[in-house]
C-alpha positions as CSV (number, residue, x, y, z in Angstrom):
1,X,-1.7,28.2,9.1
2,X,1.6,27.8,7.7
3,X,1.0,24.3,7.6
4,X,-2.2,24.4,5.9
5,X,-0.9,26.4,3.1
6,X,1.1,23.3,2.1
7,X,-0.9,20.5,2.4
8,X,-2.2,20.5,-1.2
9,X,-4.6,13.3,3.7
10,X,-5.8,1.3,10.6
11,X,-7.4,-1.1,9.8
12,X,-10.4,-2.0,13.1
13,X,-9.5,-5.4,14.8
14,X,-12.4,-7.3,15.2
15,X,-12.6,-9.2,18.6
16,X,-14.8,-12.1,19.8
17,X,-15.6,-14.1,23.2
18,X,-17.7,-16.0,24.4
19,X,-18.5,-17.8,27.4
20,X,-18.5,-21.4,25.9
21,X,-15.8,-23.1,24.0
22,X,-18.0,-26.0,23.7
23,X,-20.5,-23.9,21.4
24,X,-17.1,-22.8,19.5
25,X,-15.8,-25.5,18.8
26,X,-18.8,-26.6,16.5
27,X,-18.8,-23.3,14.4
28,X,-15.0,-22.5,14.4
29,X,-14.3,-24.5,11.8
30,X,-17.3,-22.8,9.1
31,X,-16.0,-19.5,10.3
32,X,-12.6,-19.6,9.4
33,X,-13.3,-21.0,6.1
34,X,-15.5,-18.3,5.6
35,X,-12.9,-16.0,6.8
36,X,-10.6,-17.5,4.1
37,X,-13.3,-17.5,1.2
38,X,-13.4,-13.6,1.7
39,X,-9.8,-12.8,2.0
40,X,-9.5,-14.7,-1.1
41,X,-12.2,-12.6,-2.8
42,X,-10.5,-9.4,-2.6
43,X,-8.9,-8.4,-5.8
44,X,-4.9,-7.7,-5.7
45,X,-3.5,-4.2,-5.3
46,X,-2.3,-4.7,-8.7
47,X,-5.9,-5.4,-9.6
48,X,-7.2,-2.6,-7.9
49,X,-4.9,0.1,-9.0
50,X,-5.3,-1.1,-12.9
51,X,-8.6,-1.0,-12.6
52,X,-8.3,2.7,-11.2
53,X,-6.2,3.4,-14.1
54,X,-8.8,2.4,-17.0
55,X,-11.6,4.2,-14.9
56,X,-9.7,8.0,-15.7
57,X,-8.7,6.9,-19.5
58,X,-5.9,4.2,-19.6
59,X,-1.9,4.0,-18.9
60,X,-1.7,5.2,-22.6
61,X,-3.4,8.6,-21.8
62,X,-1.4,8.6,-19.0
63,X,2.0,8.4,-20.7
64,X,1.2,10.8,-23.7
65,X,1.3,13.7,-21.0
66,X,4.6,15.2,-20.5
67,X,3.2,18.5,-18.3
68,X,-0.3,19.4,-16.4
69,X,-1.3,22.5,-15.2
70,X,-4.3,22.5,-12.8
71,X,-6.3,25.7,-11.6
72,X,-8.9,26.5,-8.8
73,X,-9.6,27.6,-5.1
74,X,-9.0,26.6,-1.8
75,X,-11.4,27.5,1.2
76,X,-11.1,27.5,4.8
77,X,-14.8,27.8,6.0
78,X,-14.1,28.0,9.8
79,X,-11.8,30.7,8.6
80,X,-13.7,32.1,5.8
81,X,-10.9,32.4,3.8
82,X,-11.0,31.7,-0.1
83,X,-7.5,31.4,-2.0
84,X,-6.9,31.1,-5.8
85,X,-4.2,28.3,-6.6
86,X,-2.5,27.1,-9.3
87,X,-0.5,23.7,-9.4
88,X,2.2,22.7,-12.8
89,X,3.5,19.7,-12.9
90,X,6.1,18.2,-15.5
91,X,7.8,14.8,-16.3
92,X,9.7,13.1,-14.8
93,X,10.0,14.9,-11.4
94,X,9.1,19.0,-11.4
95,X,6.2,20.5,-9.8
96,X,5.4,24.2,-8.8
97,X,2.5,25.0,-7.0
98,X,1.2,28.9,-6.4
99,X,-1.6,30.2,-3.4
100,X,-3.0,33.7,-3.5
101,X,-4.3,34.4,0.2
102,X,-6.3,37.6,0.5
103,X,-4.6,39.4,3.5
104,X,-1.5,37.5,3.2
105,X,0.2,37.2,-0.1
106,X,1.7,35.2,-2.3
107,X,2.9,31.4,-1.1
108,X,4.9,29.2,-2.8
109,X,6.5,25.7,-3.1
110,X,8.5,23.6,-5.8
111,X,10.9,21.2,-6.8
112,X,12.7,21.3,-9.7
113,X,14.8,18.2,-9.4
114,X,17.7,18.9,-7.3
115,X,16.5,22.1,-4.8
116,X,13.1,22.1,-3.0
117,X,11.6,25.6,-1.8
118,X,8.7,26.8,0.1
119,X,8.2,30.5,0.4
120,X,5.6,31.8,2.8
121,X,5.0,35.4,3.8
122,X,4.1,34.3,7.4
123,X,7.9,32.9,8.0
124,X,9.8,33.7,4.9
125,X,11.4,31.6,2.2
126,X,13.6,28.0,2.9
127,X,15.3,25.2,0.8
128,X,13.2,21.9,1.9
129,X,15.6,19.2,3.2
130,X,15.3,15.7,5.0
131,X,11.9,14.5,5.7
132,X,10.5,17.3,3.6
133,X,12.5,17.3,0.7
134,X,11.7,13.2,0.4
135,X,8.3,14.2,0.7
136,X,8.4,16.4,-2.2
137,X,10.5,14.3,-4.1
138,X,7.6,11.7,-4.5
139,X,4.5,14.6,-5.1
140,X,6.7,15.4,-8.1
141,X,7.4,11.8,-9.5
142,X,4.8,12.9,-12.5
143,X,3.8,9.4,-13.9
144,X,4.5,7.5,-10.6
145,X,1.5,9.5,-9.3
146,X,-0.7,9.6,-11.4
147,X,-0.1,5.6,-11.9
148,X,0.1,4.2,-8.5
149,X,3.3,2.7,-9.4
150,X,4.3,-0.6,-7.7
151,X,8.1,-0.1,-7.6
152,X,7.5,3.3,-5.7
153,X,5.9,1.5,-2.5
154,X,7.4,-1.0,-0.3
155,X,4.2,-2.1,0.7
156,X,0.6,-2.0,-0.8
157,X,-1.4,-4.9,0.9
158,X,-5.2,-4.7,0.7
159,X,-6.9,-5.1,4.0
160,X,-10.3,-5.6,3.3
161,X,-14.2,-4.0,1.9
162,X,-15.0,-0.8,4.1
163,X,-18.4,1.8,3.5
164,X,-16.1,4.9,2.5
165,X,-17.7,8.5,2.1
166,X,-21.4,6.7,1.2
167,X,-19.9,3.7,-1.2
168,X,-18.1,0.3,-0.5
169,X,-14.4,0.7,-0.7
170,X,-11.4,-1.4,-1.0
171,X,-9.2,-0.5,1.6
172,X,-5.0,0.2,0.8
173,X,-2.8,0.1,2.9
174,X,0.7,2.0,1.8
175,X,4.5,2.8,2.5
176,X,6.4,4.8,-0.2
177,X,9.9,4.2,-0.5
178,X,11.6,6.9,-0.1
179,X,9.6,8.8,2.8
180,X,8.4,5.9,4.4
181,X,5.0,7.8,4.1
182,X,2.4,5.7,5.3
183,X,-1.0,5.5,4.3
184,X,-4.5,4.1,3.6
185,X,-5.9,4.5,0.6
186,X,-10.1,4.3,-0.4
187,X,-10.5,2.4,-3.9
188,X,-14.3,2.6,-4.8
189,X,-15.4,-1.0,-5.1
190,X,-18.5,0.1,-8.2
191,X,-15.7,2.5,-10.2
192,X,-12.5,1.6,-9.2
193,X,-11.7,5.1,-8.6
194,X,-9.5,6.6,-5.7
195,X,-11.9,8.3,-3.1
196,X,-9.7,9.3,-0.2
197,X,-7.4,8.6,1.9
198,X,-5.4,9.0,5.5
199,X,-1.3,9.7,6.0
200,X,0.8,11.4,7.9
201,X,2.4,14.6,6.0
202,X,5.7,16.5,6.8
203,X,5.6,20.4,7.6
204,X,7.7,22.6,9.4
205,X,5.9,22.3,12.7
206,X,6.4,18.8,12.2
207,X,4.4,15.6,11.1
208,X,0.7,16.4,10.7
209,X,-2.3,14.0,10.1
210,X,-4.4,14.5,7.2
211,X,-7.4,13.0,5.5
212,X,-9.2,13.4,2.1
213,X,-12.5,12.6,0.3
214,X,-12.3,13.3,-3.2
215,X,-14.8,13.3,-5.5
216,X,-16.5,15.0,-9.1
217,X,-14.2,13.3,-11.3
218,X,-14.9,15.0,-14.6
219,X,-13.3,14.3,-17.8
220,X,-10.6,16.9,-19.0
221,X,-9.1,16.2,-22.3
222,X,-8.6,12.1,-22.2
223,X,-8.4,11.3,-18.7
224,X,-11.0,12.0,-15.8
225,X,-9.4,14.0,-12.8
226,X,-11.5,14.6,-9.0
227,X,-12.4,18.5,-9.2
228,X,-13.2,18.4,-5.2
229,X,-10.8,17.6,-2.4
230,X,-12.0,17.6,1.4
231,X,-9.0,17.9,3.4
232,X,-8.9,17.6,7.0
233,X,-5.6,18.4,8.6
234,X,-6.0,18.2,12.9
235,X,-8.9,20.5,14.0
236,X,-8.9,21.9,10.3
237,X,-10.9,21.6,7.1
238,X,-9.9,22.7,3.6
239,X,-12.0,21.8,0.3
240,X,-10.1,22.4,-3.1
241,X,-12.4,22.8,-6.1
242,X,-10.7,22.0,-9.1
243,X,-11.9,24.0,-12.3
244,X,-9.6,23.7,-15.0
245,X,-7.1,21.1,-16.0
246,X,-4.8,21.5,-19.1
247,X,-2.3,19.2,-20.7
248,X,1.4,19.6,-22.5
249,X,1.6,23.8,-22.3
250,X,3.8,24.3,-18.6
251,X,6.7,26.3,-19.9
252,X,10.1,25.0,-18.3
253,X,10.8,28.5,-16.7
254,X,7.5,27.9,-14.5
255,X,10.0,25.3,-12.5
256,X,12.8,28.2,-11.9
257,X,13.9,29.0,-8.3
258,X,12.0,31.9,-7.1
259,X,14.1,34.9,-6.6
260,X,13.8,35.0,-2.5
261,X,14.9,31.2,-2.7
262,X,17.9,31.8,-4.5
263,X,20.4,32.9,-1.9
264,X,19.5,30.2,0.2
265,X,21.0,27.9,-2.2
266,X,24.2,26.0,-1.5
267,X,26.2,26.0,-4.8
C-alpha cells in the first residue's frame, strides 16, 4: 500500500528456422533488405518526441509555463478505495504532490530542490535519499518532462511499430541519466502522442514494476494534457482521472517542508 500511494509505469525477439538452407538461401537476401527498408522507415526519437510536442500545443506553450497545478482522484477498484489528489509543480525543479485516503489520512511527497520528503501515515515521515531522491529529482525537472528532453536520457533508441492499447505505436526505449531509470515508452503512430509506458520505479520496499495507459487528452488552456492514467504496479491497478489543470498560480510556500519532515533534516 505504501508503495502504491507513491507511484503517481522488451522489445520480442523474433526467431526463425527452417529445415532447409537451400530454400534460404534464395529468399535471405529479399529479406534482409526488407528488414533494412523498415528499420530505415522509422522516424528518429527526435522525430517522434517533436512530433509529440506539437500534438499538446508546441515547445512555445510549453516554455510560457513557470508552474502547474493538477487536480483529481485516484481509485483502487480491487480495494474500492477512492482518494482525492492534488499535484503542483514549478520550474525548474519543485514538485509537491498531496493524497487524501479515506481511512488513512493525509500522504505526502516533495522536492523542493535540495531535501526530498515523503510522509505517510502508515510508516511516518522520511527525507528521500539515493535511489529515491534521483528518482525524484527527475519527476520534478519541470520542462525536461513535459519535453522529453534529449540531454536528460543516455539512451532513446526506437525499436520498432507495435499495436499499443488498440492503436499502432512507436516503440521507445529509455535510460535517464541520473537514475538510470529504464524504460519503454508508447508514441501513437496516427497523433504522435505518448500513450503508455513500462519502468521500473523506486519505493521503500524496493524497485517495483509499473505500467501505464494514458489516454483523454483534453485541452487545458494552450496545451492538451491525458485526464486518465491506468497504472498497474505488480498484482495492483490504479486509474487516475485528471479533472482540472491550471497554469502560473502555485504559490512558492506550496513547495515548503512539511512540518513532520523538518526535524529529519540534516542542517
Amino acid at each position: 500500500m505504501k508503495g502504491l500511494a507513491r507511484l503517481v509505469a522488451t522489445s520480442a525477439t523474433r526467431l526463425m528456422s527452417t529445415a532447409s538452407l537451400v530454400l534460404l538461401a534464395s529468399t535471405m537476401s529479399a529479406t534482409m533488405s526488407a528488414t533494412t527498408a523498415h528499420a530505415q522507415a522509422l522516424p528518429t526519437a527526435a522525430e517522434i518526441i517533436a512530433k509529440h510536442v506539437a500534438a499538446i500545443g508546441g515547445k512555445d506553450a510549453v516554455l510560457a509555463i513557470k508552474s502547474m497545478s493538477q487536480t483529481g482522484t485516484l481509485e483502487i477498484p480491487a480495494m474500492g478505495l477512492s482518494a482525492s489528489m492534488e499535484m503542483m509543480i514549478a520550474a525548474p525543479n519543485k514538485m509537491t504532490s498531496k493524497t487524501n485516503v479515506p481511512g488513512m489520512g493525509e500522504m505526502l511527497q516533495g522536492y523542493n530542490g535540495a531535501v526530498a520528503w515523503d510522509v505517510n501515515p502508515m510508516a511516518g515521515p522520511r527525507v528521500l535519499a539515493d535511489k529515491e531522491l534521483d528518482q525524484i529529482k527527475e519527476q520534478s525537472d519541470f520542462y525536461a518532462n513535459l519535453l522529453y528532453s534529449a540531454d536528460r536520457y543516455s539512451k532513446m533508441d526506437v525499436q520498432s511499430v507495435v499495436d499499443y492499447a488498440g492503436e499502432k505505436a512507436y516503440k521507445v526505449l529509455t535510460v535517464r541519466k541520473t537514475s538510470g531509470t529504464e524504460s519503454t515508452m508508447y508514441f501513437s503512430v496516427a497523433t504522435g502522442l505518448f500513450i503508455g509506458g513500462e519502468s521500473t520505479q523506486m519505493s521503500q520496499m524496493g524497485p517495483m514494476q509499473v505500467s501505464q495507459n494514458v489516454s483523454g487528452y483534453k485541452a487545458f488552456g494552450a496545451l492538451k494534457f491525458p485526464t486518465k492514467i491506468e497504472q498497474t504496479i505488480g498484482p495492483n491497478k490504479m486509474v487516475l482521472t485528471m479533472t482540472n489543470v491550471s497554469f502560473n498560480s502555485v504559490p512558492d510556500a506550496a513547495f515548503d517542508v512539511p512540518a513532520q519532515v523538518k526535524p529529519l533534516v540534516k542542517p
